[in-house]
C-alpha positions, 0 to 999 in steps of 0.5 A: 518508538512507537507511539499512541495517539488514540482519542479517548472518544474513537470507538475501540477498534475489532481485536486482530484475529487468526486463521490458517488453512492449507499452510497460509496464515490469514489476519483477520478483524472479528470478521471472515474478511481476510485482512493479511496472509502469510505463507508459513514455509515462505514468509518473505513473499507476498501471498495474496494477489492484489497486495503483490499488485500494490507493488506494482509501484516498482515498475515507476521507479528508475531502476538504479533507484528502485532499492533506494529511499524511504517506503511507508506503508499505512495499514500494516494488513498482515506485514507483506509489503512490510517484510517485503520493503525491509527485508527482500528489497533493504529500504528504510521502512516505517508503518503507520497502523492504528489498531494496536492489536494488529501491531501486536499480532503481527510482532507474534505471528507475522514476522514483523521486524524489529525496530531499528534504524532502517524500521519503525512503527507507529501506532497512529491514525494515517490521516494525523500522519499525513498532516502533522507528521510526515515531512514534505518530501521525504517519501519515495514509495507510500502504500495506502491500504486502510480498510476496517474490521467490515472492509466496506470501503477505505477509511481515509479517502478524501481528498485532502488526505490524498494531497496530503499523501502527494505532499509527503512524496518526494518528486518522482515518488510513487504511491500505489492504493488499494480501492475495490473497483466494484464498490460504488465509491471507487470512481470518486476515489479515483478523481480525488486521487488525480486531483492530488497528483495532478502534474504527475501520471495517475494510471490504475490496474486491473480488478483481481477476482475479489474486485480490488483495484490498485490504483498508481500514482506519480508525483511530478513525473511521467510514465515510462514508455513501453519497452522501458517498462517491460526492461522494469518489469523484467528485472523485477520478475527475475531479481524478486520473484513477482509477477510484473511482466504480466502486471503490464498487461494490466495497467491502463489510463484511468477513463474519463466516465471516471474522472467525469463526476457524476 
């Protein structure tokens, strides 16, 4: 059931809006900014290039257990990693998106799937979600991608929302989160983020040409070597058709000129 906690005094949120051009249908927030696609003739795949990164966190997870367990996503975007989760990879899925008329949007344009034991939305803010309603624990895969209508910077970004991100993991869980690299404020995203997960591995990916950088993380657990990741990324590649051997060349160890403050 989907359920509204909006404060009589947030200010009311930018309307969803469309685009399409060239067969994609794109989400908007009242602004040019792309917030979402789908590609009409194939919408099970994952059509921009950083969200195909956020799945990135697939590469983590043992592969007997990849499928396994409870995604959640906050920020539903256009739906990708939603259909994605759900759809192509059969988990137990939840989202968590504040905006109603996103939700409404992608019920209509999107393909957003119907609620159903293995799927729920709620409209909620991510932050009260992380501290009222997630149960330690009972996430394995958790993807974070909160921009606003301006897409200036992510919405939820302080620590303690991250700790709570790490708290609603299950040991070994994974997060994958969506910074721009470029924007001043990344660096102190990235500490936040490793003081959440310390005890676990926290790594990040490669900028995309628009500057998003997504960012990893593990709870309590370790980076699988190399040739472990490589037979990862292989069975990714060829069981759900996305780009994870060249994701490989991408993920690096975050840098100490970022974990040192400034």
């Amino acid at each position: 059931m989907t359920t509204r906690t909006k404060k009589s005094t947030e200010p009311e949120m930018a309307p969803a809006t469309l685009s399409e051009h060239d067969g994609v249908r794109y989400l908007h927030l009242g602004t040019p900014w792309v917030q979402g696609a789908m590609r009409l003739k194939t919408p099970s795949q994952i059509e921009l290039e950083y969200v195909q990164r956020m799945m990135a966190w697939m590469l983590l997870r043992p592969s007997a257990e990849l499928a396994r367990g409870h995604a959640v996503q906050l920020g539903l975007g256009a739906g990708a990693i939603t259909r994605f989760t759900h759809g192509a990879m059969k988990m137990k899925t939840t989202v968590v998106e504040l905006n109603p008329t996103v939700i409404g949007v992608n019920r209509a344009y999107f393909r957003l799937p119907a609620e159903g034991p293995r799927f729920a939305v709620l409209e909620m803010d991510a932050q009260r979600w992380v501290d009222e309603v997630a149960e330690p624990g009972s996430v394995d895969v958790l993807c974070v991608d909160l921009y606003d209508h301006e897409a200036a910077g992510p919405v939820c970004d302080s620590e303690a929302f991250y700790r709570g991100c790490a708290r609603a993991l299950a040991d070994g869980g994974v997060m994958s989160v969506n910074l721009f690299g470029r924007h001043a404020s990344f660096a102190r995203s990235a500490r936040r983020i490793a003081a959440a997960f310390a005890g676990g591995v926290v790594v990040s990916m490669q900028p995309t040409r628009e500057g998003n950088t997504i960012m990893l993380a593990i709870k309590a657990g370790s980076l699988p070597d190399r040739d472990e990741l490589a037979a990862r990324a292989q069975q990714v590649d060829t069981r759900y058709g996305l780009p994870a051997r060249k994701w490989l060349r991408m993920i690096r160890p975050l840098p100490d000129s970022v974990l040192q403050p400034a």
